[in-house]
Backbone as a chain_set.jsonl record, in Angstrom:
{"seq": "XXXXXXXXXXXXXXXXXXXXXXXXXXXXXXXXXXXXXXXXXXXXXXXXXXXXXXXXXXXXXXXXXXXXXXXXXXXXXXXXXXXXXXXXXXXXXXXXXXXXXXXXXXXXXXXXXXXXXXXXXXXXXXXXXXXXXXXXXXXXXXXX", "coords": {"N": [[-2.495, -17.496, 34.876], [-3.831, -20.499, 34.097], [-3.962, -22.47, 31.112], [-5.582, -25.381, 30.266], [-4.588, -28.362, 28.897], [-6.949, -30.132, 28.051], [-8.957, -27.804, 27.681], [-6.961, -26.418, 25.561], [-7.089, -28.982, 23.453], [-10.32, -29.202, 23.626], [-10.796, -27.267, 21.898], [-9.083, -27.218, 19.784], [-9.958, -29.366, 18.516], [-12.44, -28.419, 18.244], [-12.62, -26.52, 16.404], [-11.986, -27.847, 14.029], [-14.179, -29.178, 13.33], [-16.024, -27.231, 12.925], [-14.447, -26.219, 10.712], [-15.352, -27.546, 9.0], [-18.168, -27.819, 8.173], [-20.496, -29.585, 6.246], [-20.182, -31.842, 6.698], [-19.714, -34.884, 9.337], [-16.971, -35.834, 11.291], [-14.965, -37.698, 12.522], [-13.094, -39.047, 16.121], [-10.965, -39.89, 15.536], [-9.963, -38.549, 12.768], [-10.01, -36.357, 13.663], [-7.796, -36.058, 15.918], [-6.016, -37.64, 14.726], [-5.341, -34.955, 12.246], [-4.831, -32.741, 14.218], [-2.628, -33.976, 15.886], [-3.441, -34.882, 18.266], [-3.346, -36.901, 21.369], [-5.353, -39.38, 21.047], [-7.188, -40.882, 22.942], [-7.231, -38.868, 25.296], [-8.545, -37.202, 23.911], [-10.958, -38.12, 23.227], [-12.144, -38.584, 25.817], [-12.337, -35.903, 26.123], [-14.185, -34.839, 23.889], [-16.521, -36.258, 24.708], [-17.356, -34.344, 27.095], [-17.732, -32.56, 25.508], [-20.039, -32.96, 24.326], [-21.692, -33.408, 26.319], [-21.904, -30.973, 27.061], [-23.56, -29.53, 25.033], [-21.969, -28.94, 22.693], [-20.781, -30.203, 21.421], [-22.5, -32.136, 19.095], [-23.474, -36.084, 18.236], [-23.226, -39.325, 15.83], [-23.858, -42.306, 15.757], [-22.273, -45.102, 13.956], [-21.466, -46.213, 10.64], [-21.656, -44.415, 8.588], [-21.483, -41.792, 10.507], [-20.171, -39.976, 13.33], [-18.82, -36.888, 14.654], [-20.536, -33.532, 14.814], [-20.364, -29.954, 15.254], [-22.783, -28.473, 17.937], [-23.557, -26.417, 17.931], [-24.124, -23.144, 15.803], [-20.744, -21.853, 14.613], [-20.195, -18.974, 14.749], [-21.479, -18.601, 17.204], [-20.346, -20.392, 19.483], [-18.356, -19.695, 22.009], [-14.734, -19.402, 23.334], [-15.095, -19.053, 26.172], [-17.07, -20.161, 26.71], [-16.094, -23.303, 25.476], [-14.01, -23.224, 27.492], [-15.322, -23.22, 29.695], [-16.702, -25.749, 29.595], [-15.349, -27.784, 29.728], [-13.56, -27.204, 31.712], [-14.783, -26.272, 34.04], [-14.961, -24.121, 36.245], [-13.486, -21.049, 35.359], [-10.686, -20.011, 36.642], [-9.021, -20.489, 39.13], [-8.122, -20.882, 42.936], [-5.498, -22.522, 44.088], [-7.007, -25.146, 43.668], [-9.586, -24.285, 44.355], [-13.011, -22.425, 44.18], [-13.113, -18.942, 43.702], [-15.234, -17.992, 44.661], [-16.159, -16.633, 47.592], [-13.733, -16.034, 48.903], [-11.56, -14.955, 50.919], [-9.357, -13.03, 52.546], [-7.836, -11.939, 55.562], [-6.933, -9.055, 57.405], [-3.778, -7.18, 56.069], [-4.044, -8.617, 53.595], [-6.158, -8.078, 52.619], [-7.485, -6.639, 50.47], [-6.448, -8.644, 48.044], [-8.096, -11.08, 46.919], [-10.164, -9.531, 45.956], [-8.327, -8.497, 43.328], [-7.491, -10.769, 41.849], [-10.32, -11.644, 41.788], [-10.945, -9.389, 39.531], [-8.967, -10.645, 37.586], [-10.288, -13.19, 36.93], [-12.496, -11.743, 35.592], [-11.848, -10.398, 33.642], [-9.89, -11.91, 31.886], [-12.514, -13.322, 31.502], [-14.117, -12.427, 30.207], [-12.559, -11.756, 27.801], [-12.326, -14.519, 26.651], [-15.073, -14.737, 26.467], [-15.103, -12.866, 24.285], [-14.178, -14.238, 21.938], [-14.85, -16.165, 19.389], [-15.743, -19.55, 17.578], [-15.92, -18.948, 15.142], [-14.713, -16.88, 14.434], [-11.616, -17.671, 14.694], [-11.139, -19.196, 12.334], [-9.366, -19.607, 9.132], [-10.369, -17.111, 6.712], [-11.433, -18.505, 4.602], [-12.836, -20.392, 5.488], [-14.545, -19.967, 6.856], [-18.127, -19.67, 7.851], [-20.37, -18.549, 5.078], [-21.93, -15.038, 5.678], [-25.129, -13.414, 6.803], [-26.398, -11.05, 4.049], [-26.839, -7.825, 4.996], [-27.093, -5.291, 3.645], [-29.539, -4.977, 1.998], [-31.727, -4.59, 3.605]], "CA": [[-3.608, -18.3, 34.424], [-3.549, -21.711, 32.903], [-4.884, -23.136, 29.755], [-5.024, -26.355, 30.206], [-4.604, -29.614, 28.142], [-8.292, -30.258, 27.912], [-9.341, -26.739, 26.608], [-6.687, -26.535, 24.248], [-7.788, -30.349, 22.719], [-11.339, -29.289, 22.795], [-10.811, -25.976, 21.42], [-8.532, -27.589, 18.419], [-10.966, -30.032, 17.831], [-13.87, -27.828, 17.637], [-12.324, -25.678, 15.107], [-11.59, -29.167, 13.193], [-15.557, -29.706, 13.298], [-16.116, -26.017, 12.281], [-13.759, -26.603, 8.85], [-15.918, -29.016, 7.389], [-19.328, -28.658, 8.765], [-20.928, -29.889, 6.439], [-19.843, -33.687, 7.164], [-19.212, -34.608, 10.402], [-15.512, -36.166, 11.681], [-14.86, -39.096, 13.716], [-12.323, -38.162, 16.674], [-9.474, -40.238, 15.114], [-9.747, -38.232, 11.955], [-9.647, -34.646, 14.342], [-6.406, -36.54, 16.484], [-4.7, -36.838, 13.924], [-5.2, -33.774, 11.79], [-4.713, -32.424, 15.114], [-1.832, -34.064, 16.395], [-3.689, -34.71, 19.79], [-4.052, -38.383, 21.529], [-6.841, -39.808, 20.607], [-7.875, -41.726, 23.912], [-7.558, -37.691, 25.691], [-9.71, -36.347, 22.769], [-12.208, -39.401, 23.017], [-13.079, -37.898, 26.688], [-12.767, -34.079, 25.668], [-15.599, -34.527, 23.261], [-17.752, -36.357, 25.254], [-17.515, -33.671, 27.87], [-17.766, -31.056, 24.365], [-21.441, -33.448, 23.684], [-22.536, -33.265, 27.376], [-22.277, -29.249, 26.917], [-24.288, -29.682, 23.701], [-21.193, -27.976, 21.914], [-20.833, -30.931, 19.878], [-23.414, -33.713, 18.643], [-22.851, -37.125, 17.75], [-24.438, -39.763, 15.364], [-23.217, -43.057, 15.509], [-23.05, -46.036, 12.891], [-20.107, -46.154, 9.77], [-21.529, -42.582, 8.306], [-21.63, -41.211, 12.204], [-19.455, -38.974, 13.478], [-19.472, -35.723, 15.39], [-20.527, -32.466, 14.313], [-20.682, -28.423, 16.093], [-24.11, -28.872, 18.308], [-24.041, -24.645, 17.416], [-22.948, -22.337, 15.062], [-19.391, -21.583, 15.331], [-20.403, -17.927, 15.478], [-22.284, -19.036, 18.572], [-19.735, -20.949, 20.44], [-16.804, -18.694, 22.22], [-13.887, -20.059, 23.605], [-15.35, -19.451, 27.325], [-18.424, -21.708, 26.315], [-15.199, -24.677, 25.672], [-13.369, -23.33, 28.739], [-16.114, -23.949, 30.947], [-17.429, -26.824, 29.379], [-14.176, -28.748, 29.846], [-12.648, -26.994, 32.859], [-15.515, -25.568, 34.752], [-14.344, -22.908, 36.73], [-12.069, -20.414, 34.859], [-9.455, -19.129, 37.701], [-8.883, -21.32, 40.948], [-7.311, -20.546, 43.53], [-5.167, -24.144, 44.724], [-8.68, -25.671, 43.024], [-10.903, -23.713, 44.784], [-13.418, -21.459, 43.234], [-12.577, -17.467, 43.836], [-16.277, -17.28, 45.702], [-16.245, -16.27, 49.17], [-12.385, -16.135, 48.672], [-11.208, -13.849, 51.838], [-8.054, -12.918, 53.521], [-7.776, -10.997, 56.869], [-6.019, -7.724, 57.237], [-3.225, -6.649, 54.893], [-3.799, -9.159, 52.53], [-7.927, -8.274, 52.554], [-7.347, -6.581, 48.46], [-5.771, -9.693, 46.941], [-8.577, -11.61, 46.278], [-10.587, -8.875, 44.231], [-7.642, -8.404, 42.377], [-8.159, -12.47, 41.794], [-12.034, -11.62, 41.047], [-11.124, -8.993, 39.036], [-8.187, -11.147, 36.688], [-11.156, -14.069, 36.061], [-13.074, -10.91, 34.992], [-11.11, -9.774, 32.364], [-10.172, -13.025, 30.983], [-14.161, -14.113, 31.381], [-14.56, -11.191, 28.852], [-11.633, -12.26, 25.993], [-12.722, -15.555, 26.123], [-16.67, -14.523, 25.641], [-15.68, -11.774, 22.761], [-13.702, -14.479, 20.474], [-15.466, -17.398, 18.134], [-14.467, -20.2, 16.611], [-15.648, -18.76, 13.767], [-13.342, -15.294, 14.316], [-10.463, -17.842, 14.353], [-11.363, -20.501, 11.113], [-9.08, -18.726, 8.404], [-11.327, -16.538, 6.24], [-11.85, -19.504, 3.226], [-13.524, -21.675, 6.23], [-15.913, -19.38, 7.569], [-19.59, -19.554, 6.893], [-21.057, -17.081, 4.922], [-22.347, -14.087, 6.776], [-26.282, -12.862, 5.653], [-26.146, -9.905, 3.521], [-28.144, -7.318, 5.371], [-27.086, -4.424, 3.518], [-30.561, -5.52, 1.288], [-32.837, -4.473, 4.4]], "C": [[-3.06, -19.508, 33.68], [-4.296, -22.131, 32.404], [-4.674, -24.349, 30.064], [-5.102, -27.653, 29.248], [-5.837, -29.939, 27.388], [-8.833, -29.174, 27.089], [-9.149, -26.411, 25.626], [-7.084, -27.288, 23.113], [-9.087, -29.727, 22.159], [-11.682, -28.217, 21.601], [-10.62, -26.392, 19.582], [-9.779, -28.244, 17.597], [-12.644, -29.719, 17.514], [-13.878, -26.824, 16.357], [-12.122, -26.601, 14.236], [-13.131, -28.89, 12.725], [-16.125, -28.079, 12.696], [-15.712, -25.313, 10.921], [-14.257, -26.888, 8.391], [-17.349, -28.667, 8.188], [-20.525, -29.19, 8.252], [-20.729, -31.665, 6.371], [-19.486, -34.221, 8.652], [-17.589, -35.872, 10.385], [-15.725, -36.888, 12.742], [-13.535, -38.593, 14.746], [-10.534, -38.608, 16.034], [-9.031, -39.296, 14.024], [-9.696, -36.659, 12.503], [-8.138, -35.16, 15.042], [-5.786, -36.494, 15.704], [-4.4, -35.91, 13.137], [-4.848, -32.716, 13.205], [-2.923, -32.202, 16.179], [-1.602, -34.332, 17.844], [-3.141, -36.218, 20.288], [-5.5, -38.385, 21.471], [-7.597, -40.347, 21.323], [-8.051, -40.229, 24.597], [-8.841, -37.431, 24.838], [-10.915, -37.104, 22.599], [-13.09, -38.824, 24.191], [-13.21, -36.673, 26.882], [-13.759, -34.105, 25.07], [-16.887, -35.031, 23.532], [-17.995, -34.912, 25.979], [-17.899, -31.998, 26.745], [-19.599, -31.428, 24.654], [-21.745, -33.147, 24.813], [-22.963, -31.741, 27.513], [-22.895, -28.487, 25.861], [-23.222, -28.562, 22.62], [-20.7, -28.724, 20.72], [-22.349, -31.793, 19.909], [-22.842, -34.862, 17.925], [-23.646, -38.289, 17.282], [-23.062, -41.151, 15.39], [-23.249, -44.348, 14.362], [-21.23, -45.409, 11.663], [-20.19, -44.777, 9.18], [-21.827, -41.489, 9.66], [-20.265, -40.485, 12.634], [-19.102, -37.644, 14.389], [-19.239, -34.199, 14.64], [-20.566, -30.871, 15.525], [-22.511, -29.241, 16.296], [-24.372, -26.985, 17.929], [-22.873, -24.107, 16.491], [-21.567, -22.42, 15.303], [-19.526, -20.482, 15.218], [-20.697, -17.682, 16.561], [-21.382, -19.588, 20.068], [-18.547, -20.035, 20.8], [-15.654, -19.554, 22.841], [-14.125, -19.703, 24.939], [-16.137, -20.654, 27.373], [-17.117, -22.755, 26.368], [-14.391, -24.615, 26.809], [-14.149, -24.048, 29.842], [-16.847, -24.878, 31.09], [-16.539, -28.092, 29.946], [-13.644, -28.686, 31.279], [-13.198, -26.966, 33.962], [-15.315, -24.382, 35.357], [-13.297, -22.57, 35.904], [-11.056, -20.332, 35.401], [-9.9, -19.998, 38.909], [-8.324, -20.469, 41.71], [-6.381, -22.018, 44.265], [-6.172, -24.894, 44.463], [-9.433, -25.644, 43.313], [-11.339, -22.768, 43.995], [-13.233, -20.353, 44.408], [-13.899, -17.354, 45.495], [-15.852, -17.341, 46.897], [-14.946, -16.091, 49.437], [-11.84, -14.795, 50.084], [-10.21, -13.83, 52.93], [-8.535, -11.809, 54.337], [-6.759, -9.787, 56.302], [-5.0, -7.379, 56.104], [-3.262, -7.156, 53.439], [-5.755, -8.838, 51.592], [-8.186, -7.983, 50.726], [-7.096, -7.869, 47.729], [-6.749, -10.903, 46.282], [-9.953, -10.615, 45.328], [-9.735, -8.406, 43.281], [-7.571, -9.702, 41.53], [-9.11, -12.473, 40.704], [-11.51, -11.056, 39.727], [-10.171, -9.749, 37.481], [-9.017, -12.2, 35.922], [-11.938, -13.312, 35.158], [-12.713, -10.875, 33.737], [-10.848, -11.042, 31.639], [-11.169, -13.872, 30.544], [-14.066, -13.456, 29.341], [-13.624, -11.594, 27.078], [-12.377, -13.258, 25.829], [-14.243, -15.335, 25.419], [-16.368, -13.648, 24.417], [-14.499, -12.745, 21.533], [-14.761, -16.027, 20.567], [-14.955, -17.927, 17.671], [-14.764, -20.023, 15.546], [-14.621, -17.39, 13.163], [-12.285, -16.32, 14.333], [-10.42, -18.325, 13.372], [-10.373, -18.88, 10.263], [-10.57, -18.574, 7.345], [-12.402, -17.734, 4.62], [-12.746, -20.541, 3.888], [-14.57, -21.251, 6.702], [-16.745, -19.515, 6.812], [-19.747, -17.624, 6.443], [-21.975, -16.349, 5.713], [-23.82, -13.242, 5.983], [-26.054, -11.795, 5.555], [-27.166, -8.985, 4.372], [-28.023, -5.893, 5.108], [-28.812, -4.071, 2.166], [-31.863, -4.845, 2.071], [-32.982, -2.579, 4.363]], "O": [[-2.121, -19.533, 32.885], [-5.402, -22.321, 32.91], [-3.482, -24.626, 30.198], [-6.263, -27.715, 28.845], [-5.79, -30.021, 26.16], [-9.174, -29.412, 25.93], [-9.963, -26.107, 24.754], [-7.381, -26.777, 22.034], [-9.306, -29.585, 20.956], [-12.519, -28.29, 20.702], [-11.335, -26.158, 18.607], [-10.353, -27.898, 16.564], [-13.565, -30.307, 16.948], [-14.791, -26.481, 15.606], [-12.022, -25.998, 13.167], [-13.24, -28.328, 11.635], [-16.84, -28.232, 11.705], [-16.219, -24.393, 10.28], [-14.125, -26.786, 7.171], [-17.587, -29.554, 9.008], [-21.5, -29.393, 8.975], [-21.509, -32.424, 5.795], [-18.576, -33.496, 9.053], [-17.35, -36.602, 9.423], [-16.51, -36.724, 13.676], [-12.852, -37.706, 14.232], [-9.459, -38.008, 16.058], [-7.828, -39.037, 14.052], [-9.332, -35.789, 11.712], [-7.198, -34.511, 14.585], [-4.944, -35.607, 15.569], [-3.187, -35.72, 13.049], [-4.527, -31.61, 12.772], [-2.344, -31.274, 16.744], [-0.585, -34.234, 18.53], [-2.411, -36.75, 19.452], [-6.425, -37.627, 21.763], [-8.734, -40.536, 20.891], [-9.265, -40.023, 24.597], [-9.997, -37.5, 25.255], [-11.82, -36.717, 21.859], [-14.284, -38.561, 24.039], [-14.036, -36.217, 27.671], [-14.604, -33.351, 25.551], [-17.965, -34.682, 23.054], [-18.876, -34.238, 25.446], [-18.188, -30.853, 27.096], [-20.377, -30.563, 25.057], [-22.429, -32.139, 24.635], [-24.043, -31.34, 27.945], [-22.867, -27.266, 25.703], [-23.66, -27.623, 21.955], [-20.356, -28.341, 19.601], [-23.074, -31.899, 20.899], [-21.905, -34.743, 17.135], [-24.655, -38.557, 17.934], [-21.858, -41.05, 15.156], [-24.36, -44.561, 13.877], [-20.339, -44.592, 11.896], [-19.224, -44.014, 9.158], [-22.43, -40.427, 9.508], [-19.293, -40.681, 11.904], [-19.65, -38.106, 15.391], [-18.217, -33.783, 14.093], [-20.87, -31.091, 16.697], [-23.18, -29.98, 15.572], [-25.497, -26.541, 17.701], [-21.665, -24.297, 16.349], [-21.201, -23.101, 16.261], [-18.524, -20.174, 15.864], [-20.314, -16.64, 17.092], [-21.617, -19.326, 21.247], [-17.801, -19.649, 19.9], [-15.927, -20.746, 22.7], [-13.069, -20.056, 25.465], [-15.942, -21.756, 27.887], [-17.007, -23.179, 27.518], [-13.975, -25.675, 27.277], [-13.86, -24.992, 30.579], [-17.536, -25.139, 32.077], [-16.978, -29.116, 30.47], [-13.34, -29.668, 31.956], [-12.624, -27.42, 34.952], [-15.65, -23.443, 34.635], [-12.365, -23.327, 35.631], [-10.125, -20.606, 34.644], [-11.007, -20.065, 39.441], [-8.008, -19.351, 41.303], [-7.024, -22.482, 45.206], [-6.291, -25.631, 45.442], [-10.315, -26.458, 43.038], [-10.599, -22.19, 43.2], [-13.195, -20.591, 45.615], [-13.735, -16.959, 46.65], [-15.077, -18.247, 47.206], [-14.88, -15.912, 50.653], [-11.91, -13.62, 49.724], [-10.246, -14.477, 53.977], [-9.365, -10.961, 54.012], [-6.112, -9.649, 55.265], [-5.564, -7.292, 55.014], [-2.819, -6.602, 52.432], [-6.263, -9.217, 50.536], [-8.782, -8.711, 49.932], [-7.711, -8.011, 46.672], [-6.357, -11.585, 45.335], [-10.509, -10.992, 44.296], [-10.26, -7.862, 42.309], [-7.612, -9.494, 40.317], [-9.09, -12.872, 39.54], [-11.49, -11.822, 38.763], [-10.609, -9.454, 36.369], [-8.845, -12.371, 34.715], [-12.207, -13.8, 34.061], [-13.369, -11.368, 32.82], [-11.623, -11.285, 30.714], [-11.102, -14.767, 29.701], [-14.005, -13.806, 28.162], [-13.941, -11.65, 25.89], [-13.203, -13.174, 24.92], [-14.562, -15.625, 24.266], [-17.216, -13.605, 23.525], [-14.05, -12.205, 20.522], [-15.199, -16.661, 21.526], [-13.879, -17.601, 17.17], [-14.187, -20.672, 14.674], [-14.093, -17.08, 12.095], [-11.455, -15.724, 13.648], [-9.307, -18.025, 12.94], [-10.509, -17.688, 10.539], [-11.475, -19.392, 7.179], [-13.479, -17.637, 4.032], [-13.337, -21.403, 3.238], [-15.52, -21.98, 6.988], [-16.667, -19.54, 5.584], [-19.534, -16.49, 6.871], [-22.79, -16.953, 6.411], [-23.735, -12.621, 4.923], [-25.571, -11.177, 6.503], [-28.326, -9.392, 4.446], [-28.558, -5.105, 5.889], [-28.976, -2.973, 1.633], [-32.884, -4.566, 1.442], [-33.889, -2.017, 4.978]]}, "num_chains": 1, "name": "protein.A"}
């Protein structure tokens, strides 16, 4: 499998926007806390805003902020916002994916590898990664 360039960027820079939320961050000031380029990361976060994973206000106090929680957002949500398809095959998608005779198994072993990595990516948050001093508070519901 590959991670690629794009996911990582938007990934970083959504956990940037998940540090601070409540102010929002301009992308130069995520690049370089980041360490990204800043012309890459200019069209990663459009493609974050078109997947409403960020929002963006423009003007000298403008900026971009999380368009959801960061409990809310998983790191498939930025895979497939950025990448689209998880698992190619040569940059085709898996569907209808079918070899003849001896090879006829190898593409649900395929199916089954996007599977499993569908699943990590949907069970982590960028708020399960923020170290614990960044996360939002969590409602008490030992009260109910």
């Amino acid at each position: 499998m590959h991670i690629s360039a794009k996911a990582d960027y938007a990934t970083r820079a959504l956990l940037e926007l998940a540090r601070a939320p409540e102010h929002p961050l301009t992308c130069e000031a995520i690049a370089s806390s980041q360490g990204v380029p800043f012309r890459f990361l200019k069209s990663v976060v459009g493609e974050l805003r078109k997947a409403g994973l960020v929002r963006s206000q423009r003007g000298c106090e403008g900026g971009y902020w999380l368009g959801r929680r960061a409990g809310e957002i998983t790191l498939l949500d930025v895979a497939r916002a950025v990448d689209g398809d998880l698992l190619t095959l040569r940059g085709a998608p898996l569907d209808g994916l079918d070899y003849p005779g001896a090879a006829s198994g190898l593409p649900d072993v395929y199916r089954r590898i996007e599977a499993d990595a569908s699943a990590v990516l949907a069970g982590v948050t960028l708020a399960s990664l923020l170290p614990a001093e960044a996360r939002e508070p969590q409602p008490d519901r030992s009260a109910a």
